[in-house]
C-alpha positions in Angstrom: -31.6 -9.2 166.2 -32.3 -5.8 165.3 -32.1 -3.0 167.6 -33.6 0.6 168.0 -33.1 2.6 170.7 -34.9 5.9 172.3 -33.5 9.1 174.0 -35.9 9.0 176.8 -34.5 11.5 178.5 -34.8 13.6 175.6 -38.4 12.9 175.1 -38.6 13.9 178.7 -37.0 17.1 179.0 -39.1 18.1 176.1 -42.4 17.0 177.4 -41.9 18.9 180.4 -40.6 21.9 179.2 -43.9 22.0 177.2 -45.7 21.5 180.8 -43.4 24.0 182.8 -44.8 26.3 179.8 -48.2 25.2 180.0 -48.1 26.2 184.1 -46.5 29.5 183.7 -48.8 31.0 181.3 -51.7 29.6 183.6 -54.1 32.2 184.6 -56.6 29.9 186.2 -56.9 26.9 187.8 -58.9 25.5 185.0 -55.4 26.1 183.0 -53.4 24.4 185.6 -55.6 21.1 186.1 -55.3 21.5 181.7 -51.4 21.4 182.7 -52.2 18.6 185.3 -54.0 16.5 182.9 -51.6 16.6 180.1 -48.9 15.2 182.3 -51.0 12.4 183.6 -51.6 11.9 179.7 -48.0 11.4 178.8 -47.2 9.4 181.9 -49.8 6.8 180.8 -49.1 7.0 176.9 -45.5 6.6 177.4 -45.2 3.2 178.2 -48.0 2.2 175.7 -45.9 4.2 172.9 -42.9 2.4 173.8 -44.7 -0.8 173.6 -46.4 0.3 170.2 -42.9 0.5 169.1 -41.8 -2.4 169.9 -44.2 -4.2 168.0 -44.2 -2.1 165.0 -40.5 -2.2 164.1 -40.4 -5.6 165.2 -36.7 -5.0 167.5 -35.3 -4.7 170.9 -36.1 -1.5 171.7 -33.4 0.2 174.4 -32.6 3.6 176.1 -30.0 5.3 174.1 -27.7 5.9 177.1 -27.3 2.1 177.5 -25.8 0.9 174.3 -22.5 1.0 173.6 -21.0 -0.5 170.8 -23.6 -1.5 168.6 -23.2 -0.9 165.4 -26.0 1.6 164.2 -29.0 0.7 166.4 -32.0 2.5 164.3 -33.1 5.8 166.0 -36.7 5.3 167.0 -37.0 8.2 169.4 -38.9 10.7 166.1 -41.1 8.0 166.8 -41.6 8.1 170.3 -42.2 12.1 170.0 -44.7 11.7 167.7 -46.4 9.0 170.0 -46.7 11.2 172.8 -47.3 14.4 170.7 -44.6 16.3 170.9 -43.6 18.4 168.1 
């Protein structure tokens, strides 16, 4: 069985420093409910994306942090990123 794996939490961290950016530069509250609306974005692409992976590369697909051992799981987390537009 093939496996790739996903930093999650790096995909995280990234996603919401882009929103802790978004809120800062906020001027309005039409900004903030822009800010608002992103993040309800990602939280319900993210499972879908993770899903969409699955199926695409046809493998187990696992948090990062939770293997150990195996020998090179493919990296899918470029993937991810791009799923859920980040940069």
């Amino acid at each position: 069985m093939t496996v790739g794996v996903v930093d999650i939490a790096e995909v995280y961290r990234a996603k919401e420093a882009e929103f802790a950016l978004l809120l800062t530069r906020a001027s309005a509250d039409e900004d903030r409910e822009k800010a608002l609306a992103m993040a309800r974005a990602f939280a319900r692409r993210l499972p879908i994306a993770l899903e969409e992976l699955h199926k695409e590369c046809g493998c187990l697909v696992l948090v990062k942090s939770a293997v150990a051992g195996a020998p090179h799981p493919r990296d899918l987390t470029p993937l991810l990123r791009q799923k859920v537009q980040l940069p």
